[in-house]
C-alpha positions in Angstrom: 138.2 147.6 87.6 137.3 144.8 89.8 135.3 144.7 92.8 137.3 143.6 95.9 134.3 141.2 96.3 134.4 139.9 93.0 136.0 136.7 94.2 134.4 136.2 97.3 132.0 132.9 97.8 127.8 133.6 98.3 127.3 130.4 100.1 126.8 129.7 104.1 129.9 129.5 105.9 130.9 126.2 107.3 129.9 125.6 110.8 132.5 124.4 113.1 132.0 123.4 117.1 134.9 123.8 119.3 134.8 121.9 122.1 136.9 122.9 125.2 137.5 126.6 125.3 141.5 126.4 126.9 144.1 128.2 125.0 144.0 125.5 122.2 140.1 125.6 121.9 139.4 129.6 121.9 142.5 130.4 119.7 141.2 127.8 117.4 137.3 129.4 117.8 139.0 133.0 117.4 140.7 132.1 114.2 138.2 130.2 112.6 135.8 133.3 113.2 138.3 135.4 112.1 139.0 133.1 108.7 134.6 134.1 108.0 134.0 130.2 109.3 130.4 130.3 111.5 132.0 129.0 115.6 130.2 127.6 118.6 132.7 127.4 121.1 131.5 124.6 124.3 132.5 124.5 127.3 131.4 123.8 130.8 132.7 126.9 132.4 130.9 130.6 132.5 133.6 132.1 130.5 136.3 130.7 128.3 140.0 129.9 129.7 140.0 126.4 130.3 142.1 124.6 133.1 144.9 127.2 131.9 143.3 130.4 133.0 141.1 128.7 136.2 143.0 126.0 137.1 146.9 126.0 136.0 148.7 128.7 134.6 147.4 131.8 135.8 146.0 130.8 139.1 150.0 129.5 139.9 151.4 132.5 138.4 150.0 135.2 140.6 150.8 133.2 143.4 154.0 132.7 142.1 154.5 136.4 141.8 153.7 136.6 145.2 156.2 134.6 146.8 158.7 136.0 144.4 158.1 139.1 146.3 158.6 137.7 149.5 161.6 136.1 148.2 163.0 139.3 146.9 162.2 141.0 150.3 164.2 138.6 151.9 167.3 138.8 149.8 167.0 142.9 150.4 169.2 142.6 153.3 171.9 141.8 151.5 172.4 145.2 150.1 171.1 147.0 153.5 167.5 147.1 153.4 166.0 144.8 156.1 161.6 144.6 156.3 159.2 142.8 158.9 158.3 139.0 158.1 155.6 139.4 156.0 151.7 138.9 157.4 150.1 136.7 155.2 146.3 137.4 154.6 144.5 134.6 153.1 141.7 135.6 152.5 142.8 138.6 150.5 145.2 136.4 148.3 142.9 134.1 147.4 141.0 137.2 146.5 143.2 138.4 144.6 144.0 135.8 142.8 140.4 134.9 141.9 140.2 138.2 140.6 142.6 137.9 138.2 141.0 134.5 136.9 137.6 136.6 136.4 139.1 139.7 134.6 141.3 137.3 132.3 137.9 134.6 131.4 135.5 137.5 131.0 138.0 139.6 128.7 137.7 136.3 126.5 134.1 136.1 126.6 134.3 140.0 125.6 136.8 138.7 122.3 134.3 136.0 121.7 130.9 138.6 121.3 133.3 140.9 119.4 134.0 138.1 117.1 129.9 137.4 117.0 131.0 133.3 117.7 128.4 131.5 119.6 129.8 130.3 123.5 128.0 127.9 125.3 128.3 127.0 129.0 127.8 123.1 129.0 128.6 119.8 128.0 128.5 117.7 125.1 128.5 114.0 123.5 129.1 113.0 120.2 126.2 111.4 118.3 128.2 110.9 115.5 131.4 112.4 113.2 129.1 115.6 112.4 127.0 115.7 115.5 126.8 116.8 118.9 124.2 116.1 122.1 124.5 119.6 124.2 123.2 119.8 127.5 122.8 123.2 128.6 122.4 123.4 132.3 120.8 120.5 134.0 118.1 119.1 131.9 117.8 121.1 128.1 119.9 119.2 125.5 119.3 119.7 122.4 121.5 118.2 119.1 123.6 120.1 116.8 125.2 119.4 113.2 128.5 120.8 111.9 130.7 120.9 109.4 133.4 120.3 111.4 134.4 119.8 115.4 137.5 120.2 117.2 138.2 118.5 120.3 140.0 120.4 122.8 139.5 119.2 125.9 142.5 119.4 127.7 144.4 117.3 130.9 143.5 116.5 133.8 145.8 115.4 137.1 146.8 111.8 136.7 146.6 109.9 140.4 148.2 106.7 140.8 145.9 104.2 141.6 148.1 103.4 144.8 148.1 106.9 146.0 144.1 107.8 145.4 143.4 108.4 149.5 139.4 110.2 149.5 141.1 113.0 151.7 140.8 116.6 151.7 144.3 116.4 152.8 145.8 114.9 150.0 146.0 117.3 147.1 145.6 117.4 143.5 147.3 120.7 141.5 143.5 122.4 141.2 143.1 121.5 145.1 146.7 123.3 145.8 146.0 126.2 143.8 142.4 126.9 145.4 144.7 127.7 148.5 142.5 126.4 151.3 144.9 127.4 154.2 148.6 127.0 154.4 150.0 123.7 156.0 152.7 123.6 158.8 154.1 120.6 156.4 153.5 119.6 152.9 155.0 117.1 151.2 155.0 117.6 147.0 155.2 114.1 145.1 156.6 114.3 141.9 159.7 116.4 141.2 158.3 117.8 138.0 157.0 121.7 136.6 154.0 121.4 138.4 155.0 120.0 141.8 158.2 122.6 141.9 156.5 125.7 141.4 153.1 124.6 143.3 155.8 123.7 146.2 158.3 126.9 145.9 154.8 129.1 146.3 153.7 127.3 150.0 157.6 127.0 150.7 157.3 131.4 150.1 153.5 131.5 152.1 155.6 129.4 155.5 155.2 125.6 154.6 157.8 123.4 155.5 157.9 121.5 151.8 159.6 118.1 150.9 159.6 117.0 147.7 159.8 113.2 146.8 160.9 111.9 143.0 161.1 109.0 141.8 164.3 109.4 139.0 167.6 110.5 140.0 166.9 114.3 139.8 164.4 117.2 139.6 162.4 118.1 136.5 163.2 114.3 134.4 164.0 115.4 130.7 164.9 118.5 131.4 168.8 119.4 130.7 171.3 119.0 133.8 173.4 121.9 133.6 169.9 124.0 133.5 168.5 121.9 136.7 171.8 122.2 138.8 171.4 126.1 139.6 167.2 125.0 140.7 168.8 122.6 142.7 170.7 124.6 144.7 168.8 127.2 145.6 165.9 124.4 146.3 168.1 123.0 149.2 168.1 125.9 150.7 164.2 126.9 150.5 163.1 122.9 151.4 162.9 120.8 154.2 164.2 117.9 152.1 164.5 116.8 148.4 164.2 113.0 148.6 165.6 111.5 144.7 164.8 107.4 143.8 162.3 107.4 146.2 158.7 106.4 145.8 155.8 106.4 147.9 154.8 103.0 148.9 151.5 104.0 151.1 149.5 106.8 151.7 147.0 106.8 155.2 145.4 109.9 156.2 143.4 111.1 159.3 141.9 113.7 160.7 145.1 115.5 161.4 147.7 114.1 159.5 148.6 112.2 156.0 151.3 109.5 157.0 153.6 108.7 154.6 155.9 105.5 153.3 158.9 105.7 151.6 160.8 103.2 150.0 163.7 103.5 147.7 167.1 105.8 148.8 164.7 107.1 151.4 162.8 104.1 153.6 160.9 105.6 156.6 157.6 106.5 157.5 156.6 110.5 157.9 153.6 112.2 158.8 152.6 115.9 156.9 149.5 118.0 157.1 148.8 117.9 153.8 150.4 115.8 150.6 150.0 117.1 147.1 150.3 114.9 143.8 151.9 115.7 140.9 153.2 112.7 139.0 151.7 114.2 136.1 148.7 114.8 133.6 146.4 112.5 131.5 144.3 113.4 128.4 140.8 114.0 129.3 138.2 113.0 126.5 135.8 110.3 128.5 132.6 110.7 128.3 132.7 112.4 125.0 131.3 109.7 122.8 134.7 109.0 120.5 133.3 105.5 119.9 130.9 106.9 118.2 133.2 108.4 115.6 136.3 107.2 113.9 138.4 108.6 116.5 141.6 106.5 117.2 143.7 107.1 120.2 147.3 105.8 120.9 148.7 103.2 123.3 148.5 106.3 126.0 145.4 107.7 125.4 145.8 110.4 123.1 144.2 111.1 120.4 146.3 110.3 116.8 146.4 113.1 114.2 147.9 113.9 111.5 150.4 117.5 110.8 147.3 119.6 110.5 145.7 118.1 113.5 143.0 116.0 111.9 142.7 112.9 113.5 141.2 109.6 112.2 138.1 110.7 111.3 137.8 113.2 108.1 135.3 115.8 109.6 137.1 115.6 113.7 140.4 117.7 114.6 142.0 117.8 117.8 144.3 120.3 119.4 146.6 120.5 123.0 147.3 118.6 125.9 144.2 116.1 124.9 146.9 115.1 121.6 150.3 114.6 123.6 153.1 115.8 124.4 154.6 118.3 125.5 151.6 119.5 127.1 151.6 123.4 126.9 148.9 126.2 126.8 151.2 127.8 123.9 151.7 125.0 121.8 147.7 123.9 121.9 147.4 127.5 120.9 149.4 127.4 118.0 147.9 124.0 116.9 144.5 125.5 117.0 145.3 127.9 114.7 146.6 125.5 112.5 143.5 123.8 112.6 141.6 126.5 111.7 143.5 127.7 108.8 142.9 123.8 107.5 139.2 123.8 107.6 139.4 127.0 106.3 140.6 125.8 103.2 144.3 127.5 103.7 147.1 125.5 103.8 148.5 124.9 107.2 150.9 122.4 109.3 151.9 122.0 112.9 156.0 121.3 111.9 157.7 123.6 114.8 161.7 123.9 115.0 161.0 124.8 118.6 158.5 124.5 121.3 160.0 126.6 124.2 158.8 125.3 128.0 159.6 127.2 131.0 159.4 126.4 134.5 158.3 129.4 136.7 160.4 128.7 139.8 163.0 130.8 141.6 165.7 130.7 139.5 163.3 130.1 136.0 164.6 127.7 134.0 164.3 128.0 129.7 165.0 125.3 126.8 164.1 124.6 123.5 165.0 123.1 120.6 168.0 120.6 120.9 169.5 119.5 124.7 172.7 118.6 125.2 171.7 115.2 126.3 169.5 114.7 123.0 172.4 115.5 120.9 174.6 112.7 122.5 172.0 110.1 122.1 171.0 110.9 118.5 175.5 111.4 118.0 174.7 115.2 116.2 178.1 116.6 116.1 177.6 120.2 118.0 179.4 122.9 120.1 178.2 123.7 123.4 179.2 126.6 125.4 177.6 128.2 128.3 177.9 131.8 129.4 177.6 131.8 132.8 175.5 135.2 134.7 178.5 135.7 137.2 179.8 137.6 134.5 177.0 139.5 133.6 177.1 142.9 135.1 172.9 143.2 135.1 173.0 139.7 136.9 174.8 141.5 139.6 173.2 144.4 140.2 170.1 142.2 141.1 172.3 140.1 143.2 171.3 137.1 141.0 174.4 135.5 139.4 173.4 132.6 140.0 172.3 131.4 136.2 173.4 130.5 132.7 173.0 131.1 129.4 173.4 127.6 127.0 173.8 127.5 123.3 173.8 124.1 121.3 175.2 124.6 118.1 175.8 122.8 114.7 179.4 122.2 114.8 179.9 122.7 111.4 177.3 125.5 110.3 177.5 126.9 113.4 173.6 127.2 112.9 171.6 127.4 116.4 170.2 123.8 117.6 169.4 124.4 121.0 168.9 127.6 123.7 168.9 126.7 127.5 168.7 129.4 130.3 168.5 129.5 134.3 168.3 132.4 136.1 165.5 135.0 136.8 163.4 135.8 133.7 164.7 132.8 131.8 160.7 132.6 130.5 161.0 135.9 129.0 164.5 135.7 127.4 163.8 132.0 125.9 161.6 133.4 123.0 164.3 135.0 121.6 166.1 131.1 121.3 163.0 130.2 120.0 163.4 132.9 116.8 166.5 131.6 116.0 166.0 127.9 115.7 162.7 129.3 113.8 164.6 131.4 111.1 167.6 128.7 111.4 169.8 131.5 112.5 173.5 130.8 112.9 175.5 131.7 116.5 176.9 134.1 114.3 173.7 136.5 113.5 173.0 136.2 117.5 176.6 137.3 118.1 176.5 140.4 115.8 173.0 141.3 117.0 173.2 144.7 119.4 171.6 143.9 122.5 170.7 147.1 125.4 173.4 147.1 127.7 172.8 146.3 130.8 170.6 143.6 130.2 170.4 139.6 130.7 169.3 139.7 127.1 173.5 140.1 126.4 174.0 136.8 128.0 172.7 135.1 124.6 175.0 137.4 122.9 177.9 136.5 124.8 177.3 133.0 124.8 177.3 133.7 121.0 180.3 135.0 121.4 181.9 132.3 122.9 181.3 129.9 119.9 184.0 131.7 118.1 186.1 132.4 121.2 185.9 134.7 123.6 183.3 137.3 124.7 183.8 140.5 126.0 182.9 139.7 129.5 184.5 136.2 129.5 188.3 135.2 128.6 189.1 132.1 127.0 192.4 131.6 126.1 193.1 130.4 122.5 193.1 126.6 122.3 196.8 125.5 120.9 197.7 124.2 117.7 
């Protein structure tokens, strides 16, 4: 009989540094512990959790769970049930929301002395490819040799040069989500993820919002027919969408930012306080790159390769600090790949389908294939669209206004692309996801039993519809 440790090696396990501890950098520390690989995981916070868990995705989503709340208390009284405008305390949301951000980042730290990985709060340099300059707290630093390092250090807000006013009053995303008070007027620049949900959750708290963009629509890239429902329900809850405008001059004062427009909007406007959100760059400076063979690209990300190695043999690199698209779940997944890699497995970042989701009010869902990408790139498909006015959960929440959008091979019938809008769309776009994954055809989705009565039976339906018509939609028979 053979040992079940027969096989396994005697020597030291490698030693691996993770720098940045985000949803790329402690999923890649986790698994490389896990794989029996010896982890220091860096960072300059107390806990782990990155810009994700204090700065971006958490933070916005308990806030944004908050105005969904008032939200759904004002559309109450259309079935009867009328409450009080709601008294906003401050203080105790800020509270709470903090609170949330400590019980998430010390749960990590908890995962990381489970695993028996070594976290340290500060910042390091590189000295070279295998070697790192820590400085723990203000003075002690101290150098360190691995094996191997992974960089992943995340994004940070990108500010035009033109629009970089030294103001409390103008706003980055971390400055919006620290919730300092809440303005009689904001004005949101940049029609994008970040700018539409930061907006929608002052719009809920009392703000009057406007939202300037530069293109000729909200959330550029994302697919039209998906967009449409936002942008209805964002003219209602805004003081003003202003499309192929830009902002020509930023002055602030004591008491007011004033604002210039130029484009399809030209006049000046005054607002309490202006938040920024053209977008994010990577964040690696000061890291000492130049002293390894690091590459970047004509943008500033770093180059790597499928299993996230970049230029230099003994460096990997993982999330937003690589490219695009920049999302906590796909910096996750490519820190595990990493892992696996140095680990010795084999291991490659080749997804069918990265979903993204955009936590307004309605959500709106994609992945895979868009309509528009299918044009350009002339893929011969089927698109059909099953919209939520005939889906009987849709109306017993009052919410018909969404749809559910399959892109699908024309021939095969095999699933390209998912889009949804409506409430929940983030939590129903995972199921899309599977599908393109496991290159499952409309017809598998179609014959799959969903709980009835659910928005879950939209996909079905819509799956339906590539073959004709679905039990809660008609569609005549096309003729011969």
């Amino acid at each position: 009989m053979i040992s079940p440790h027969a096989s396994e090696s005697h020597t030291t396990p490698q030693k691996v540094a993770v720098i940045g501890a985000g949803p790329g950098g402690y999923a890649a520390a986790f698994a490389a512990a896990d794989l029996g690989l010896q982890v220091t995981l860096i960072d300059r916070q107390i806990n782990p959790g990155g810009t994700c868990l204090y700065r971006g995705c958490i933070p916005s989503k308990v806030l944004l769970h908050v105005a969904r709340v008032i939200e759904e208390a004002e559309r109450a009284a259309a079935c009867g049930v009328r409450f009080s405008r709601p008294e906003i305390d401050l203080d105790a949301l800020r509270t709470h929301k903090n609170g949330v951000i400590t019980k998430l980042t010390k749960g990590l730290q908890t995962l990381c002395n489970q695993r028996r990985l070594e976290y340290i709060q500060g910042k390091c340099r590189f000295v070279d490819s295998h070697t790192l300059s820590i400085q723990k707290g203000r003075g002690h630093t101290e150098e360190r040799t691995f094996d191997y390092i992974i960089i992943a250090t995340g994004s940070v807000p990108s500010i035009p040069p033109a629009l970089a006013v030294d103001s409390p009053r103008v706003m980055d995303s971390t400055d919006a989500l620290a919730l300092a008070d809440i303005p009689g007027t904001l004005l949101v620049i940049g029609g994008g993820y970040i700018g539409l949900e930061i907006g929608s959750i002052y719009a809920a708290l009392g703000s009057r919002v406007s939202v300037v963009e530069l293109t000729s629509g909200l959330l550029p890239g994302a697919d039209r027919d998906l967009v449409t429902f936002l942008s209805k329900r964002l003219a209602e809850s805004l003081e003003a969408v202003m499309l192929n405008t830009q902002v020509a001059a930023l002055r602030a004062d004591d008491d007011k930012v004033t604002v210039t427009f130029e484009g399809a909007v030209q006049e000046e406007s005054s607002y309490d306080r202006v938040l920024i959100a053209v977008g994010r760059k990577p964040y690696h400076q000061g890291l000492g790159l130049e002293n390894t063979k690091v590459e970047l690209d004509g943008k500033g990300f770093i180059k790597v390769n499928g299993e996230r190695r970049t230029t230099d043999p003994a460096i990997f690199a993982v999330g937003d600090v690589t490219g695009e698209p920049m999302l906590a779940h796909k910096a996750s997944c490519e820190g595990k790949v990493a892992a696996e890699v140095i680990a010795g497995k084999t291991a490659t970042f080749a997804p069918a389908a990265i979903p993204a989701v955009v936590y307004t009010d309605p959500e709106i869902a994609w992945c895979g294939l868009t309509e528009s990408q299918a044009r350009a790139g002339k893929i011969d498909v089927k698109t059909v669209r099953f919209p939520w006015a005939a889906s009987g959960r849709a109306a017993t929440a009052g919410r018909s206004d969404g749809v559910t959008k399959l892109i699908v091979d024309a021939g095969s019938g095999r699933i390209l692309g998912v889009g949804l809008a409506g409430p929940g769309a983030g939590e129903l776009i995972g199921e899309g996801a599977l599908a393109i994954e496991m290159q499952a055809l409309a017809a598998d989705l179609k014959m799959t039993i969903h709980p009835h009565p659910t928005l879950s039976e939209t996909l079905m339906e819509a799956a339906e519809l590539v073959y004709g018509s679905s039990t809660n939609l008609y569609r005549p028979p096309r003729r011969r």
